[in-house]
C-alpha positions as CSV (number, residue, x, y, z in Angstrom):
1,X,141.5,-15.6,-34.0
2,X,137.9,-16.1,-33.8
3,X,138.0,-12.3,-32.5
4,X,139.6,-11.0,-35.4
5,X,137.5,-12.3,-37.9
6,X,134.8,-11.3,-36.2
7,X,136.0,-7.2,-36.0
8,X,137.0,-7.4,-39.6
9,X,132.9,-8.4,-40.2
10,X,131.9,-5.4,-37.8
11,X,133.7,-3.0,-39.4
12,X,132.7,-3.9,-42.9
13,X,129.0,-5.0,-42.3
14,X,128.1,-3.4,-39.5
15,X,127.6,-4.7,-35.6
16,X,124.6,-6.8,-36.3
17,X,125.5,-8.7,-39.6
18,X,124.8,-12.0,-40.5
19,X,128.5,-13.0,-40.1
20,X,129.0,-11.8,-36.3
21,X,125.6,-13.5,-35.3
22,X,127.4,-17.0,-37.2
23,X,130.7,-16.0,-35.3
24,X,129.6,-15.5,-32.0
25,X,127.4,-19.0,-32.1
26,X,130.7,-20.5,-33.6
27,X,132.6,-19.4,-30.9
28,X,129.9,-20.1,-28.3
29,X,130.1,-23.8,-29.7
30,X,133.9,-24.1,-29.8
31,X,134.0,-22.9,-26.0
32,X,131.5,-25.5,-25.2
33,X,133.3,-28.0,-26.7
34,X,136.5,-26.9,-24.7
35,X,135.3,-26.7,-21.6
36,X,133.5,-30.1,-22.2
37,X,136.7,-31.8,-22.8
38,X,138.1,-29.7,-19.7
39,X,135.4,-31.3,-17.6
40,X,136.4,-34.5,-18.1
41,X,139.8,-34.5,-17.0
42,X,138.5,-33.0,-13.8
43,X,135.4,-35.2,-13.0
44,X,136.3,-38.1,-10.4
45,X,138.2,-41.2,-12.0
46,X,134.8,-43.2,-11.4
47,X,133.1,-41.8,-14.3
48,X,135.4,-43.0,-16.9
49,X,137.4,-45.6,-14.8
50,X,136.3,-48.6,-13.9
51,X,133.6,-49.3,-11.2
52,X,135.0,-52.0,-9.1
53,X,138.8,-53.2,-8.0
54,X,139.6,-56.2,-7.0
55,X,142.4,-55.2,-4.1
56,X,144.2,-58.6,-4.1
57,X,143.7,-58.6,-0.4
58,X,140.6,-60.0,0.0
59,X,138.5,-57.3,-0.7
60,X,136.7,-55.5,-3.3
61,X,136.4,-51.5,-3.8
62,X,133.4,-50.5,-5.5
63,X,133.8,-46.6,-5.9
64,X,130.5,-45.6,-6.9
65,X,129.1,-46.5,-3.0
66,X,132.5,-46.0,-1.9
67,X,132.8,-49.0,-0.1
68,X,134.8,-51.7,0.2
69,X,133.6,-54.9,0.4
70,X,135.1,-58.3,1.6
71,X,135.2,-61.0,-0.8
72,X,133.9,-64.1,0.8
73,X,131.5,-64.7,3.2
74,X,130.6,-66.4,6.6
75,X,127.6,-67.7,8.0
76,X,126.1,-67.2,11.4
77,X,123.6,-65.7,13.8
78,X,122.7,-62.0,14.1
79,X,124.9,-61.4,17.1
80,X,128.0,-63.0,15.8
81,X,127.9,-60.8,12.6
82,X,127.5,-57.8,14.6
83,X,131.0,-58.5,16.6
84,X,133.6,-57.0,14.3
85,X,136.2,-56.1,16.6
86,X,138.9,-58.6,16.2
87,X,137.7,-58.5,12.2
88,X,140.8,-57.8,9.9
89,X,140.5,-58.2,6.5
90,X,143.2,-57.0,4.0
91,X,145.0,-55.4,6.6
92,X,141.9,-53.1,8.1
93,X,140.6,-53.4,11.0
94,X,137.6,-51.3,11.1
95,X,135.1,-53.9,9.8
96,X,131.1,-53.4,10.0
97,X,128.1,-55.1,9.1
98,X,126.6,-53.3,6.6
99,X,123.4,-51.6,6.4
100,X,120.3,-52.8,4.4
101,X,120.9,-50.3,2.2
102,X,124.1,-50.9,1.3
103,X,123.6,-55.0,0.9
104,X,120.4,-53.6,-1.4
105,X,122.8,-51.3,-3.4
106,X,125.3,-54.1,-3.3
107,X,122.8,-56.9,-4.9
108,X,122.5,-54.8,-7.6
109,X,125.9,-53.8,-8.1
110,X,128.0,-55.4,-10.8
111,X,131.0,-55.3,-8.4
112,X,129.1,-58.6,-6.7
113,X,130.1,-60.8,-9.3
114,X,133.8,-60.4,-8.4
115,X,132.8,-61.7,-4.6
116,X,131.6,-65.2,-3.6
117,X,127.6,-64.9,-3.7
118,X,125.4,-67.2,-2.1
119,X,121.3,-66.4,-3.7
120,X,120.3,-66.4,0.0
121,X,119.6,-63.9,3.1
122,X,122.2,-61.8,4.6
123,X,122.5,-60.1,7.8
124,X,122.3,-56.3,7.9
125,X,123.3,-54.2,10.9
126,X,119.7,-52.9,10.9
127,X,117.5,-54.2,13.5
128,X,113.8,-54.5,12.9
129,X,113.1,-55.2,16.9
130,X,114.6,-56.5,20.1
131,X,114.8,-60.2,18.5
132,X,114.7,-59.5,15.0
133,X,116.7,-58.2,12.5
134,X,116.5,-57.2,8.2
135,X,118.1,-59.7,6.0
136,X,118.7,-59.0,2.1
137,X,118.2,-61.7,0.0
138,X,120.4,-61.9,-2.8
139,X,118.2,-64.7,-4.9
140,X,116.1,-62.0,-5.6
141,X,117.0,-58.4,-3.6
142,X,114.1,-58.8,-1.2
143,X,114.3,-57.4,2.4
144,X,112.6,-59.3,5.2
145,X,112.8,-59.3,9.1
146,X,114.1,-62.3,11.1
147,X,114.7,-63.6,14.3
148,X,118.1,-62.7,15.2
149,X,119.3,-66.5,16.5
150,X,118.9,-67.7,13.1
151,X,121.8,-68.3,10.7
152,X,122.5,-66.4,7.4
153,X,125.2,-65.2,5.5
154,X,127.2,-62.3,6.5
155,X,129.3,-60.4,4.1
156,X,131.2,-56.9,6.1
157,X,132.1,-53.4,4.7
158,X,134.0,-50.7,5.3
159,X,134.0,-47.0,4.1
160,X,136.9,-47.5,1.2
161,X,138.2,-43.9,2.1
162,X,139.4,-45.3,5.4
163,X,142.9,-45.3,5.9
164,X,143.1,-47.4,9.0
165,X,145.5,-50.7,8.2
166,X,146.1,-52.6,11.4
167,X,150.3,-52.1,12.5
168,X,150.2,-49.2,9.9
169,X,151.8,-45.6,10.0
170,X,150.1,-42.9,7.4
171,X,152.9,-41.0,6.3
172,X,152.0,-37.5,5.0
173,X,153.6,-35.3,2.6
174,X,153.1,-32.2,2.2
C-alpha cells in the first residue's frame, strides 16, 4: 500500500519530493516496528519468561546460567562434597559441585531465594592447592581459600540441558 502511495507521489512530484523522502522513512519505521515484534517471538523464552522454576523435584532451574540447582543443602568436608556419584536428586544422576563461578553467579541470582540459604561458606569444586580449596560465602559473596578438612555447606548443580534421569529412556521423535 505504502508502495502505491508512494508511485502516485513520484509520478506527480517528481523522484525526489518531499512526500517520497516522508514515505520511505514511514515505511522504514513501520518495517522496524515489524520485525521488532518478529524478534520477540523468536528470542529464547528467558527473555520474557520467567528466570527461575521451581521443578517440584527438589531442584531449581535458573535459565539464564542454565543450571539447575538443588534446593537444600548439606554440610561437610571438601572431599565429601566432591563425591557425587551415588548423588540423585530429582531423578538425575549426574550431580557436580559447582564451580566458584557458578556459586558467585548463584549468590547473586534471584533464583537463591527459592532454595534453602545458609549466609555462610560453601564448597566449590575449585581447588586453590593440594589441601585447600575456594569457598563462596553467601553472607556477603566473598571468595576465600580453605583447608579442605573443614566443614561448609555444599549445595550441587547440574547443566539443566542434561537429559540424564536415572532408570530413564529418552524417547525421540522425529
Amino acid at each position: 500500500m505504502a508502495w502505491i502511495v508512494l508511485k502516485e507521489m513520484q509520478d506527480h512530484n517528481g523522484p525526489t519530493s518531499t512526500g517520497e523522502k516522508i514515505m520511505k522513512k514511514l515505511y522504514a519505521v513501520a518495517a522496524m516496528a515489524v520485525m521488532l515484534c518478529l524478534a520477540g517471538f523468536v528470542m529464547p523464552g528467558v527473555t520474557f519468561a520467567q528466570q527461575c522454576l521451581d521443578n517440584g523435584d527438589g531442584t531449581v532451574t535458573d535459565y539464564n546460567s542454565r543450571l539447575m540447582w538443588q534446593k537444600n543443602i548439606s554440610a561437610g568436608n571438601w572431599t565429601r562434597a566432591n563425591h557425587t556419584a551415588d548423588i540423585t536428586i530429582g531423578g538425575h544422576s549426574d550431580w557436580r559441585l559447582p564451580s566458584k563461578g557458578e556459586l558467585f553467579n548463584l549468590y547473586n541470582s534471584v533464583c537463591k531465594s527459592m532454595m534453602v540459604v545458609k549466609n555462610e561458606g560453601y564448597w566449590s569444586s575449585d581447588s586453590y592447592n593440594d589441601s585447600a580449596a575456594w569457598v563462596v560465602d553467601f553472607s556477603n559473596g566473598s571468595m576465600r581459600y580453605e583447608v579442605v578438612f573443614n566443614n561448609h555447606f555444599i549445595r550441587f548443580v547440574r547443566n539443566a540441558h542434561s537429559n540424564t534421569k536415572s532408570n530413564t529412556k529418552v524417547i525421540r521423535k522425529f
